[in-house]
SERO-4910 file (N, C-alpha, C, O; in steps of 0.05 Angstrom, whole numbers):
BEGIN
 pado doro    nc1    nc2    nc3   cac1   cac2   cac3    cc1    cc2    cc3    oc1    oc2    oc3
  Unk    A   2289   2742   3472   2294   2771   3468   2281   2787   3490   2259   2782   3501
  Unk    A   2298   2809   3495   2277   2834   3520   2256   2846   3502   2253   2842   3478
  Unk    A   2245   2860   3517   2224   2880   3508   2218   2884   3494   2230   2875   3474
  Unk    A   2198   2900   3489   2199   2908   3454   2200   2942   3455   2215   2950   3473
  Unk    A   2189   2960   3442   2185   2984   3441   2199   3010   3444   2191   3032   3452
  Unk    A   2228   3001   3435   2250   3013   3436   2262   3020   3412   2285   3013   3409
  Unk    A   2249   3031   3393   2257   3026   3366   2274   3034   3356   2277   3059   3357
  Unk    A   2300   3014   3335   2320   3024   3320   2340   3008   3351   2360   3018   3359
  Unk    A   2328   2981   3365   2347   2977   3380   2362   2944   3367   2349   2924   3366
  Unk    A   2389   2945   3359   2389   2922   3346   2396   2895   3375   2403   2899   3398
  Unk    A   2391   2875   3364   2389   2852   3376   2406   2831   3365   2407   2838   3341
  Unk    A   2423   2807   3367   2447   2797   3362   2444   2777   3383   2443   2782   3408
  Unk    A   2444   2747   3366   2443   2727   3386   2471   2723   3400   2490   2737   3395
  Unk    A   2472   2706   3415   2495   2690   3431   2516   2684   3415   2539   2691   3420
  Unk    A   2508   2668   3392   2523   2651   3371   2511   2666   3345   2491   2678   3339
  Unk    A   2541   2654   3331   2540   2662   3299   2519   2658   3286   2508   2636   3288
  Unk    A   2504   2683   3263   2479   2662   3258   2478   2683   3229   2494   2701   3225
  Unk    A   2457   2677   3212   2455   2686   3191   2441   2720   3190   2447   2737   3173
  Unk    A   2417   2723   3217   2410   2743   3206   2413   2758   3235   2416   2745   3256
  Unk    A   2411   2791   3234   2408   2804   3267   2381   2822   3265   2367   2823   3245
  Unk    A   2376   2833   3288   2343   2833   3292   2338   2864   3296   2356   2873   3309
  Unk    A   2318   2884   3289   2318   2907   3291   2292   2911   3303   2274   2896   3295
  Unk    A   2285   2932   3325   2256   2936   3345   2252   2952   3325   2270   2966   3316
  Unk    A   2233   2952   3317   2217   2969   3306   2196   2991   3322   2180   3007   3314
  Unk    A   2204   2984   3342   2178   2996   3356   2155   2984   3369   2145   2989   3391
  Unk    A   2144   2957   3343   2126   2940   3350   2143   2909   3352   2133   2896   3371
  Unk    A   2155   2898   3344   2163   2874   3342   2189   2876   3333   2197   2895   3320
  Unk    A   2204   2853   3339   2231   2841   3326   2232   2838   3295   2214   2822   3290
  Unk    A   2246   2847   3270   2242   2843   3253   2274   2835   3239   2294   2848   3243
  Unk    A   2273   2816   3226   2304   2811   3212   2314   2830   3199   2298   2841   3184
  Unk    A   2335   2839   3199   2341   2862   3188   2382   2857   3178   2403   2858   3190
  Unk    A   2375   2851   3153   2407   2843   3142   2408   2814   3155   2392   2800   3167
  Unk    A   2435   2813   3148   2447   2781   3149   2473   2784   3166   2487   2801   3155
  Unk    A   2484   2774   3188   2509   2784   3204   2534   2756   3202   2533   2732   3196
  Unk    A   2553   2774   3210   2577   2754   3207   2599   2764   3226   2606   2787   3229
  Unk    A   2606   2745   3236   2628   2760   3264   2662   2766   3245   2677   2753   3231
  Unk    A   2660   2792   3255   2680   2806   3243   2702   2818   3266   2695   2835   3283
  Unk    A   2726   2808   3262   2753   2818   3276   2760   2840   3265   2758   2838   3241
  Unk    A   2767   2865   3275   2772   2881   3267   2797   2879   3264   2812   2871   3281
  Unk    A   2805   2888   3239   2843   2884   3241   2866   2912   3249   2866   2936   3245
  Unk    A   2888   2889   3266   2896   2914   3282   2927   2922   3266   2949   2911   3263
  Unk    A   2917   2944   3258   2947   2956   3236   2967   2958   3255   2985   2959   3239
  Unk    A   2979   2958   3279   2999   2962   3285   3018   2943   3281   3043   2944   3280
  Unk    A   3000   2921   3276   3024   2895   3270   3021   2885   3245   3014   2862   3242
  Unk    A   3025   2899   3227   3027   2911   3196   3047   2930   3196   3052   2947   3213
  Unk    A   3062   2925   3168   3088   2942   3148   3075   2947   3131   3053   2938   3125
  Unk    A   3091   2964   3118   3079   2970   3088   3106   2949   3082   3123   2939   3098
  Unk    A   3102   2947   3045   3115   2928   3028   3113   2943   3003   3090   2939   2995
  Unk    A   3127   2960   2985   3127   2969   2958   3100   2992   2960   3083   2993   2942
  Unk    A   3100   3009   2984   3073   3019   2990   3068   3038   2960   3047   3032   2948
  Unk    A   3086   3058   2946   3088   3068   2923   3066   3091   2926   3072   3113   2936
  Unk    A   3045   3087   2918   3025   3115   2913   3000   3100   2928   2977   3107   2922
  Unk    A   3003   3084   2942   2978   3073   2957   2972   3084   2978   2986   3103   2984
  Unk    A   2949   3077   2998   2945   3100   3020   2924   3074   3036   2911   3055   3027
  Unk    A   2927   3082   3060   2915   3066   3069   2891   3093   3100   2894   3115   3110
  Unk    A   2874   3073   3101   2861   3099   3117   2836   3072   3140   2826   3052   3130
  Unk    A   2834   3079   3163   2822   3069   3188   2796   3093   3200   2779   3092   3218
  Unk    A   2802   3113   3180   2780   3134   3202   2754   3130   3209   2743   3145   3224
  Unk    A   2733   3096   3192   2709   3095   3194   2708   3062   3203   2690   3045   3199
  Unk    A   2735   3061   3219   2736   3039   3224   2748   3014   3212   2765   3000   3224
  Unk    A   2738   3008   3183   2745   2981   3162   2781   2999   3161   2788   3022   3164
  Unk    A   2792   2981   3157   2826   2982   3140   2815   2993   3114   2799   2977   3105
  Unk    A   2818   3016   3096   2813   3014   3073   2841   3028   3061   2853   3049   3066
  Unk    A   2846   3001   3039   2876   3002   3029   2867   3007   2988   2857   2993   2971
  Unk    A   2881   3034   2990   2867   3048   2959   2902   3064   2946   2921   3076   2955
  Unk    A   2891   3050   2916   2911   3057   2900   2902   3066   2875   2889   3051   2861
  Unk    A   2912   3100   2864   2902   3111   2839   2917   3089   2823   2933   3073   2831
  Unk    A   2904   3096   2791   2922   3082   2772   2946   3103   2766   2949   3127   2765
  Unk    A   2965   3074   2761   2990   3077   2762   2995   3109   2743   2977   3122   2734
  Unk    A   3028   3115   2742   3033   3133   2722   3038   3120   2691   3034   3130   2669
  Unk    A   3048   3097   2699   3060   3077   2679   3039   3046   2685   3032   3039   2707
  Unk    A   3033   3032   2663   3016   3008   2672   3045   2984   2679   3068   2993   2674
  Unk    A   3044   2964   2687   3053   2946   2696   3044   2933   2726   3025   2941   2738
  Unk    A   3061   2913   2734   3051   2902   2755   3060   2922   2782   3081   2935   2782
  Unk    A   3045   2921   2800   3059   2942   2824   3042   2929   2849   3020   2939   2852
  Unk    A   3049   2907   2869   3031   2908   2887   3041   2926   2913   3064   2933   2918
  Unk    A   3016   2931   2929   3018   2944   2946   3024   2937   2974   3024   2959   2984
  Unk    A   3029   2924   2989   3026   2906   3005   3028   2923   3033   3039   2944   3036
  Unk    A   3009   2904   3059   3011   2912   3079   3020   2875   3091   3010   2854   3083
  Unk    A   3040   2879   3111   3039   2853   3113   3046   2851   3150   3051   2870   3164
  Unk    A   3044   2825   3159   3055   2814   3190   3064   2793   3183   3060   2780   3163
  Unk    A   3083   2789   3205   3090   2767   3211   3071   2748   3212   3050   2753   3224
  Unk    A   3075   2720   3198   3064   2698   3196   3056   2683   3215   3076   2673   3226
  Unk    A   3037   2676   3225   3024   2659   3249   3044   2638   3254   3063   2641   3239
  Unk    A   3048   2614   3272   3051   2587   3277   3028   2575   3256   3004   2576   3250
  Unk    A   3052   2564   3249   3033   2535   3237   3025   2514   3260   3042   2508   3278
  Unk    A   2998   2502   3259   2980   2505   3230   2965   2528   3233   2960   2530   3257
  Unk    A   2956   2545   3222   2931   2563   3227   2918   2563   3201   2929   2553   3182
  Unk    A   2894   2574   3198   2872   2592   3187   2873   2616   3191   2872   2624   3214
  Unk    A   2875   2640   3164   2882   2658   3166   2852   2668   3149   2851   2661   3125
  Unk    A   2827   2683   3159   2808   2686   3143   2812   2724   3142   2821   2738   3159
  Unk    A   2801   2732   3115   2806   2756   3117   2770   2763   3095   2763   2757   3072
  Unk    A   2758   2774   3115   2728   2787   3097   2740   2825   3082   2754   2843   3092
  Unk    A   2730   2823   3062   2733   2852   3044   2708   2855   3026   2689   2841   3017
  Unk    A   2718   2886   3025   2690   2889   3004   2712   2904   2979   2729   2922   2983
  Unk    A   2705   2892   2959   2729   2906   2938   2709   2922   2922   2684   2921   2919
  Unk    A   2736   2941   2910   2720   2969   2894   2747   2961   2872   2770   2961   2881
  Unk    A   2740   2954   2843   2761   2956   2822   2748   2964   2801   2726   2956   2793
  Unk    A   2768   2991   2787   2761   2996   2770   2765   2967   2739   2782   2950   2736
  Unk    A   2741   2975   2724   2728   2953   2711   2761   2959   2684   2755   2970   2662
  Unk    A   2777   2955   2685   2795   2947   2662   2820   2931   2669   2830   2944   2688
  Unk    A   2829   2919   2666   2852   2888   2652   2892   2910   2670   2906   2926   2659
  Unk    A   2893   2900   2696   2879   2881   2707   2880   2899   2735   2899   2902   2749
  Unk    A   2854   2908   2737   2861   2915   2771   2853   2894   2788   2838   2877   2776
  Unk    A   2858   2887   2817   2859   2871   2836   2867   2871   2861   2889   2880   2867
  Unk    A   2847   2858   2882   2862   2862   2912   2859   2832   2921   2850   2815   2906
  Unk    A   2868   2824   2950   2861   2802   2957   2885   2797   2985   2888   2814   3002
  Unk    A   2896   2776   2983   2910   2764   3002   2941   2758   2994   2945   2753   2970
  Unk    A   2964   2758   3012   2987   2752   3007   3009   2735   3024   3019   2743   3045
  Unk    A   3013   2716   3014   3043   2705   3036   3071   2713   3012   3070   2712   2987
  Unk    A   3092   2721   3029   3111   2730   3020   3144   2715   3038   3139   2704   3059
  Unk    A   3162   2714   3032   3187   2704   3037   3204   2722   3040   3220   2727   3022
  Unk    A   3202   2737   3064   3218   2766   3061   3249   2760   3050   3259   2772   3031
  Unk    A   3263   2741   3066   3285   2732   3056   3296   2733   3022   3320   2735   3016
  Unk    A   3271   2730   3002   3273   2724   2972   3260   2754   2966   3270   2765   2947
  Unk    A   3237   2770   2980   3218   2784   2960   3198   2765   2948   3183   2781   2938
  Unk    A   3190   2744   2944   3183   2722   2938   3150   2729   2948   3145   2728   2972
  Unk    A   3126   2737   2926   3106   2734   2938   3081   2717   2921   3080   2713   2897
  Unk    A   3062   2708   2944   3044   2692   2933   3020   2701   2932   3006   2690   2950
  Unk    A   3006   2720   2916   2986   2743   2914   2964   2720   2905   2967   2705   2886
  Unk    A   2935   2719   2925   2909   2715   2919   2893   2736   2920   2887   2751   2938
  Unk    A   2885   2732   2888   2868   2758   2889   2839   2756   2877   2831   2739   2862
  Unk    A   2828   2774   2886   2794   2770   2866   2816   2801   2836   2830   2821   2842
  Unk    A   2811   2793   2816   2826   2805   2792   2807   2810   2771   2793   2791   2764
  Unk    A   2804   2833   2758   2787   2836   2737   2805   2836   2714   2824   2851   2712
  Unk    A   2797   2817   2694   2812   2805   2680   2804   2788   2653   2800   2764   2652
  Unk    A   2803   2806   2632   2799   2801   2603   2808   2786   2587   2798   2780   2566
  Unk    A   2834   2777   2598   2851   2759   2574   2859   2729   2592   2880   2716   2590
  Unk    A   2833   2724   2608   2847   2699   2624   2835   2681   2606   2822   2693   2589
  Unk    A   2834   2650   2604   2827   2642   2584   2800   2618   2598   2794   2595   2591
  Unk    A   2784   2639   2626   2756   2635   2631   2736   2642   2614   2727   2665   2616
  Unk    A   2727   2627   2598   2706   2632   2575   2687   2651   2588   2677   2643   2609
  Unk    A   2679   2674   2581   2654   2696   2590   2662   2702   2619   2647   2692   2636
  Unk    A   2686   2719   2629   2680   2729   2656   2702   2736   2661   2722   2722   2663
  Unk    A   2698   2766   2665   2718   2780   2668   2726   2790   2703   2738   2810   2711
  Unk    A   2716   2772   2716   2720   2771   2735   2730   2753   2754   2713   2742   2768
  Unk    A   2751   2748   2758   2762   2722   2770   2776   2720   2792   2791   2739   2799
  Unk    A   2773   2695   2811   2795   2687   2830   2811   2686   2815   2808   2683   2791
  Unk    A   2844   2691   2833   2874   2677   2815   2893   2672   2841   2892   2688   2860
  Unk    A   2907   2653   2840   2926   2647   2858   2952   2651   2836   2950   2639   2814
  Unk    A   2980   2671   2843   2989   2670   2824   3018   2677   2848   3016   2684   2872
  Unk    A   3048   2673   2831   3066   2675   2841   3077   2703   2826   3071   2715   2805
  Unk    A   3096   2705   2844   3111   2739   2838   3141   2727   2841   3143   2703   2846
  Unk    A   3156   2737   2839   3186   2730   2845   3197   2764   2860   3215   2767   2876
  Unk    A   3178   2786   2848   3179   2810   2865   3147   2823   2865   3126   2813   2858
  Unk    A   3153   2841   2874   3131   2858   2878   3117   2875   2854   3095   2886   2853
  Unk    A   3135   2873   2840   3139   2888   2809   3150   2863   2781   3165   2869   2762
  Unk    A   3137   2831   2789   3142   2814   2773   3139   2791   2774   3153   2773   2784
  Unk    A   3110   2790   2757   3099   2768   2755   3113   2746   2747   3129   2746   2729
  Unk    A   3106   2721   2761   3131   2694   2756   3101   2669   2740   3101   2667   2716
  Unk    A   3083   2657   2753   3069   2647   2743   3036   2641   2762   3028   2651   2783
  Unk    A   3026   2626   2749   2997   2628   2756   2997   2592   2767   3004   2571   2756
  Unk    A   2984   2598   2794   2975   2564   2800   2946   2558   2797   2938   2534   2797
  Unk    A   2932   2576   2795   2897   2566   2786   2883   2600   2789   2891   2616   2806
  Unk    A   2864   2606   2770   2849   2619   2763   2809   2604   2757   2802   2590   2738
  Unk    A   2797   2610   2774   2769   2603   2772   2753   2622   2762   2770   2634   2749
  Unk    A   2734   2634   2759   2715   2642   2755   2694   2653   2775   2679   2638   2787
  Unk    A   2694   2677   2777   2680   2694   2806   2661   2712   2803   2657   2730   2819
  Unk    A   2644   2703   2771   2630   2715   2760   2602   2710   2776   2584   2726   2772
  Unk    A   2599   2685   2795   2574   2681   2807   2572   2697   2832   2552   2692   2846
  Unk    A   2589   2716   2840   2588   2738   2865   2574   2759   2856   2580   2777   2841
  Unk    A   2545   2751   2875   2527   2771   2875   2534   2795   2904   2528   2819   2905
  Unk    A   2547   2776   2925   2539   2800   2951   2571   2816   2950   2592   2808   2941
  Unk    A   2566   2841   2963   2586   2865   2965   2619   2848   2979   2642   2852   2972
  Unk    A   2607   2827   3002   2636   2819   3020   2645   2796   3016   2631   2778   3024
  Unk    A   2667   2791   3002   2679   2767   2996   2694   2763   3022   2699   2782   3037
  Unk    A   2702   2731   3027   2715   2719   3046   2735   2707   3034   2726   2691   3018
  Unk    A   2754   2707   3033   2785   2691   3032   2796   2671   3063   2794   2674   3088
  Unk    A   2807   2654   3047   2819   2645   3077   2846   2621   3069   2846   2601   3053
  Unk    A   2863   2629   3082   2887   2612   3075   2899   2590   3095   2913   2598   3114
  Unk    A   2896   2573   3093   2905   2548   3119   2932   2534   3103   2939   2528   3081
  Unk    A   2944   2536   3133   2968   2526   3122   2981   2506   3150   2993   2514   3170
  Unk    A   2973   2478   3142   2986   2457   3156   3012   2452   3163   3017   2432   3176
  Unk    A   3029   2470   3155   3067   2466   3160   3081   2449   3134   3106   2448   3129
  Unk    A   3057   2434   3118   3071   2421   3098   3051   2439   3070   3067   2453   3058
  Unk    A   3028   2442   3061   3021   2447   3047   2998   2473   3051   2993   2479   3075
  Unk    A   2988   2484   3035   2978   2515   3035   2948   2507   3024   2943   2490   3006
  Unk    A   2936   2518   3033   2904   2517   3013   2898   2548   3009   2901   2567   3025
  Unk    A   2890   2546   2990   2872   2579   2987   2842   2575   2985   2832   2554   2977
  Unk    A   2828   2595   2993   2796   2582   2997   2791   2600   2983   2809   2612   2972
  Unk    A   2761   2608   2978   2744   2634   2977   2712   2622   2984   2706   2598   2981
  Unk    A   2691   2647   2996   2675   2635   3004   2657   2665   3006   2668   2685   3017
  Unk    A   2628   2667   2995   2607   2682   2985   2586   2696   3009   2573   2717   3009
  Unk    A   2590   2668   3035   2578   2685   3052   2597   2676   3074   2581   2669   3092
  Unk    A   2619   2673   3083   2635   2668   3101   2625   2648   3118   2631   2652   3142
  Unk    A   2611   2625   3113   2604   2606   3127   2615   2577   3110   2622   2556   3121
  Unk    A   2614   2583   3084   2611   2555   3067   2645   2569   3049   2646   2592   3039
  Unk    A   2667   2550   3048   2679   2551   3031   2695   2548   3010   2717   2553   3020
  Unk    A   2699   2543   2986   2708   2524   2955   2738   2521   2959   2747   2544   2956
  Unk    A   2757   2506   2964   2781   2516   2952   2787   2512   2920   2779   2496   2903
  Unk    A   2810   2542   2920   2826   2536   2886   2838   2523   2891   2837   2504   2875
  Unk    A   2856   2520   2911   2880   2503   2898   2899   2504   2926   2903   2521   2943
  Unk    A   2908   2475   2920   2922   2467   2947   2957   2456   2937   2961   2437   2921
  Unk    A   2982   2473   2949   3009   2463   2941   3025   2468   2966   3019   2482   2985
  Unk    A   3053   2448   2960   3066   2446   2984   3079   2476   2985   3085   2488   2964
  Unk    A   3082   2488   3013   3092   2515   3018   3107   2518   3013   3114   2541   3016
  Unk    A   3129   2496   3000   3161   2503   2991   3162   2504   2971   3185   2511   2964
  Unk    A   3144   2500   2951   3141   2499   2929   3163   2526   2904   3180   2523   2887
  Unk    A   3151   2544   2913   3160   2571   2909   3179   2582   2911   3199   2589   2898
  Unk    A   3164   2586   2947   3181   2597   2973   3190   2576   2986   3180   2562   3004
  Unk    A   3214   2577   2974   3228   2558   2979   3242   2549   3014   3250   2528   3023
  Unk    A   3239   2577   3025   3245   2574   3053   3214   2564   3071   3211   2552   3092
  Unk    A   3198   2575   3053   3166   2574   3061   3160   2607   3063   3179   2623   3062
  Unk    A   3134   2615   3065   3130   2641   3079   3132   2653   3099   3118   2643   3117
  Unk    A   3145   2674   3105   3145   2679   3142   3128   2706   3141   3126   2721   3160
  Unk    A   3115   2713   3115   3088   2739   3123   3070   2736   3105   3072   2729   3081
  Unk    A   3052   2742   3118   3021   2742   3114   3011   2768   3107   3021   2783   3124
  Unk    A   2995   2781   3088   2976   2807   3088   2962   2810   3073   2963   2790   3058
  Unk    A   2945   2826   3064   2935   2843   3046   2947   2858   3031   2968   2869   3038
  Unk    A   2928   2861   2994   2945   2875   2983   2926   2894   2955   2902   2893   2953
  Unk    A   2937   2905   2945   2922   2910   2919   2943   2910   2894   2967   2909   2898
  Unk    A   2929   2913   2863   2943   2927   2841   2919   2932   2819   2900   2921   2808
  Unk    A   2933   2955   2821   2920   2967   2802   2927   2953   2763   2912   2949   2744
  Unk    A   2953   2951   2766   2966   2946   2738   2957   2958   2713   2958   2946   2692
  Unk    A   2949   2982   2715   2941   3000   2685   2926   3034   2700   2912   3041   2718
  Unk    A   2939   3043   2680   2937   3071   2670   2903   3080   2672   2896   3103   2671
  Unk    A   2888   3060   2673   2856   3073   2668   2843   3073   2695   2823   3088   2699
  Unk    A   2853   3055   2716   2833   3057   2740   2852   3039   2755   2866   3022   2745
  Unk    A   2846   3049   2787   2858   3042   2806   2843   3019   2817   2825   3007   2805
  Unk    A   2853   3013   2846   2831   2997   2854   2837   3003   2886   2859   3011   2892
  Unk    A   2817   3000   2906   2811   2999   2931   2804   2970   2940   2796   2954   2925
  Unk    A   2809   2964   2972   2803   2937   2980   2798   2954   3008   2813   2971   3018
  Unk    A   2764   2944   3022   2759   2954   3052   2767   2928   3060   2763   2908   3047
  Unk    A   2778   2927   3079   2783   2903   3094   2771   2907   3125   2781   2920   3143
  Unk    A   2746   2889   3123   2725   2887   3144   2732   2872   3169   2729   2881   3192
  Unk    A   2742   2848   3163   2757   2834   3185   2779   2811   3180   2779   2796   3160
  Unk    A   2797   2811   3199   2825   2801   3191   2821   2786   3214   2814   2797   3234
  Unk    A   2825   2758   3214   2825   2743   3245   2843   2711   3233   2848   2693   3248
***
């Protein structure tokens, strides 16, 4: 490290690491925990069923926010791109804001523009899943539209998220899909792994972010910190 006595100067190693360093004036002191973050670039993003959502960049993060509906039902919001070459890793860090009633939710999406056909991973607050005590859950679930739920491929339990930024990440080998999630973006669990044709029957050709609110009492927001 240089000098010292420059205080409020932060410091950031070479390589990825758990914590970054703040001068105090007298010495280097740890200060927070860091994580390399891509900033994501909206230009190569659509909207998808955008409806009463809004999306806003002015403090930097993507933050993609939706009041509750006028009517409850399903409504996702979607911002989406074109789908990478396979194989890739698609990691996306957020900090979600949902209001606490059945079912608001944001998270991740591959879609089949050809069908409407989407495959919504979401962190979902959610009362009637049948996770004993926790109303807070991962869900990997299928849509047949944007406005219609088709079925559910795994729901876990996300009641042990203590920190503000969840990590998602979707790899997809050309034959089969994983969905991950992961607490500090270094270490991470998959739900659930199926072949990409499963569904989407052509496969997916887009990738994005999304939210739903699905009820009349509270909306929900998703910051999306980095997209890489």
């Amino acid at each position: 490290m240089s000098e010292l006595n420059v205080s409020g100067r932060i410091w950031v190693d070479s390589f990825p690491g758990w914590s970054w360093y703040r001068d105090d004036g007298t010495a280097w002191t740890k200060w927070g925990h860091f994580n390399e973050f891509t900033e994501p670039d909206q230009s190569i993003f659509g909207w998808i069923n955008q409806g009463s959502a809004t999306l806003s960049t002015t403090y930097g993060p993507s933050v993609l926010a939706t009041p509750a509906p006028g009517g409850a039902g399903e409504n996702i919001n979607m911002r989406v791109q074109t789908l990478p070459t396979t194989p890739y890793n698609l990691l996306a860090a957020f900090v979600p804001q949902l209001d606490p009633f059945d079912s608001t939710s944001c998270g991740m999406v591959l879609r089949e523009s050809s069908t409407g056909k989407v495959i919504f991973f979401r962190l979902l607050f959610d009362t009637t899943s049948a996770i004993t005590k926790s109303d807070i859950v991962f869900s990997v679930d299928k849509y047949t539209s944007p406005t219609v739920f088709s079925a559910n491929y795994a729901t876990v339990s996300a009641g042990f998220l203590k920190g503000s930024v969840i990590w998602f990440n979707i790899f997809d080998d050309g034959i089969n899909i994983t969905w991950s999630y992961s607490n500090d973006g270094q270490n991470y669990i998959d739900i659930t792994t199926q072949s990409r044709t499963d569904f989407l029957l052509g496969g997916p050709d887009q990738i994005g972010f999304a939210i739903n609110s699905n009820t009349t009492s509270g909306g929900a927001t998703m910051t999306l910190l980095s997209w890489n």
